[in-house]
N, C-alpha and C positions, 0 to 999 in steps of 0.2 A: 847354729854357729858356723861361719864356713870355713872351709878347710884350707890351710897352708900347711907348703911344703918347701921348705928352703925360703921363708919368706915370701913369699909368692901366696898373695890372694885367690883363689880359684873362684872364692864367692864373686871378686869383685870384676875377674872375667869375665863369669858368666852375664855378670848385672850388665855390662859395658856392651856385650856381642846384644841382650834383650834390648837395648837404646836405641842400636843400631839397626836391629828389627822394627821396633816399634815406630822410629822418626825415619824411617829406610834413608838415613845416612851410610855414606862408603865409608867414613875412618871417624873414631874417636878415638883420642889421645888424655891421658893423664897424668899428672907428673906431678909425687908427693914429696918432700925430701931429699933421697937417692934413688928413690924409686916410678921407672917410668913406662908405663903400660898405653902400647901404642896397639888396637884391635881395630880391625879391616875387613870389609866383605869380598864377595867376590874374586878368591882365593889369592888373593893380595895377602902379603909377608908381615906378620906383626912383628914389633920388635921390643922386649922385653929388657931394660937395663936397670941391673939390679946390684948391691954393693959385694954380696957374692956371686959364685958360678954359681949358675944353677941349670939343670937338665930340662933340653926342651918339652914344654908340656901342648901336646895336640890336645884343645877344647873340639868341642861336637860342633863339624860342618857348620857352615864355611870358614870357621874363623881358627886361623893358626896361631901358634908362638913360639917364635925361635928364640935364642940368645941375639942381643943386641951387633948392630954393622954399623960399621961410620955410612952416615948421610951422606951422597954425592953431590960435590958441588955445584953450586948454580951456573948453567951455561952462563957461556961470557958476552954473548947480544944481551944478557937478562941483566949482567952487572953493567949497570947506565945510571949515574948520574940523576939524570933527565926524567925517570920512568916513575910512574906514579905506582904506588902499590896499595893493595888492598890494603885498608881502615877495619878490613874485618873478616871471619873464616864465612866462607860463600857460597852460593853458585853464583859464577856470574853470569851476569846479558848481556851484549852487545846490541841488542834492537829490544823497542820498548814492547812489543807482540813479536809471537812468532810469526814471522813471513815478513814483517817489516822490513824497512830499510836499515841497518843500523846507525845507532849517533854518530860516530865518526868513524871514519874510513883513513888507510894509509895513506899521506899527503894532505888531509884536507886541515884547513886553519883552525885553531879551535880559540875560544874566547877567556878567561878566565873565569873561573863560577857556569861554564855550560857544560850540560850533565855530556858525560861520556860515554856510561857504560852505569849498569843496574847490577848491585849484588843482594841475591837473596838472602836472609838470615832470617830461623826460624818464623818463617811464613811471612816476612816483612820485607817489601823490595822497597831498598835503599841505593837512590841515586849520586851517582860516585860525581863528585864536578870538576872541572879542569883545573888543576892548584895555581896555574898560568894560561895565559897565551900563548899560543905558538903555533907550531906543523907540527900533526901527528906522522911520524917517522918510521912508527913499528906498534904492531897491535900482538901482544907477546902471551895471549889467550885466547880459546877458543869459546862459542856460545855454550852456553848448558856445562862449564868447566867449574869441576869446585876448586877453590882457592883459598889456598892460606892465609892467615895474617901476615903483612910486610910484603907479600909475594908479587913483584913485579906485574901489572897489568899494560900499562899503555905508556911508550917512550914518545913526550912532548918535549919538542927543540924549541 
């Protein structure tokens, strides 16, 4: 049976940091009800938001947990209109091989339906396509960057 304390799952931490071992992902996040268990490698800050206080619980290397912070706003180049965002949590690609050239570069025309940019999901590279035409403006990720769902990738004018 695992053990809580103030509410707080410790089994379902530890399950969560083995995931992140296992699929050597950097962050999984959970979210049941009120309760919402954010675990991170690479000594990166968990954030635990739970309907009481409860006292930070340090799990076994690398993975932390503190009481919960408000999330900082999205830079204001990243709130665009225009900006396509990720369809889904990633890593993304900018070039189809490493050493490529990448799909589009800042300034260049792009087509409607022509791939942009490659985001990885569990082991499946899915090609992101240009929701319009237009100039790409701003490329607002980096190659090998994981990415969130919604999360701004490429501003097309």
């Amino acid at each position: 049976m695992s053990e809580k304390k103030n509410g707080i799952d410790k089994g379902l931490i530890r399950d969560l940091a083995n995931i992140l071992n296992d699929t050597d992902l950097t962050e999984i996040e959970v979210e049941q009800d009120d309760l919402r268990i954010r675990v991170s490698r690479a000594g990166a800050t968990q954030y635990i938001q739970a309907p009481i206080a409860a006292a930070p619980f340090a799990a076994a290397a690398p993975v932390q947990a503190v009481a919960a912070a408000p999330i900082a706003a999205p830079v204001a180049a990243q709130d665009n209109k225009n900006a396509v965002t990720a369809p889904m949590v990633g890593t993304v690609y900018l070039a189809p091989a490493p050493g490529s050239r990448p799909f589009v570069e800042v300034g260049a025309t792009v087509k409607e339906g022509q791939t942009i940019l490659i985001i990885e999901a569990m082991k499946t590279m899915n090609q992101i396509p240009a929701p319009r035409s237009g100039k790409v403006t701003d490329i607002l990720v980096n190659d090998a960057q994981p990415v969130e769902y919604g999360q701004p990738l490429v501003v097309i004018e």
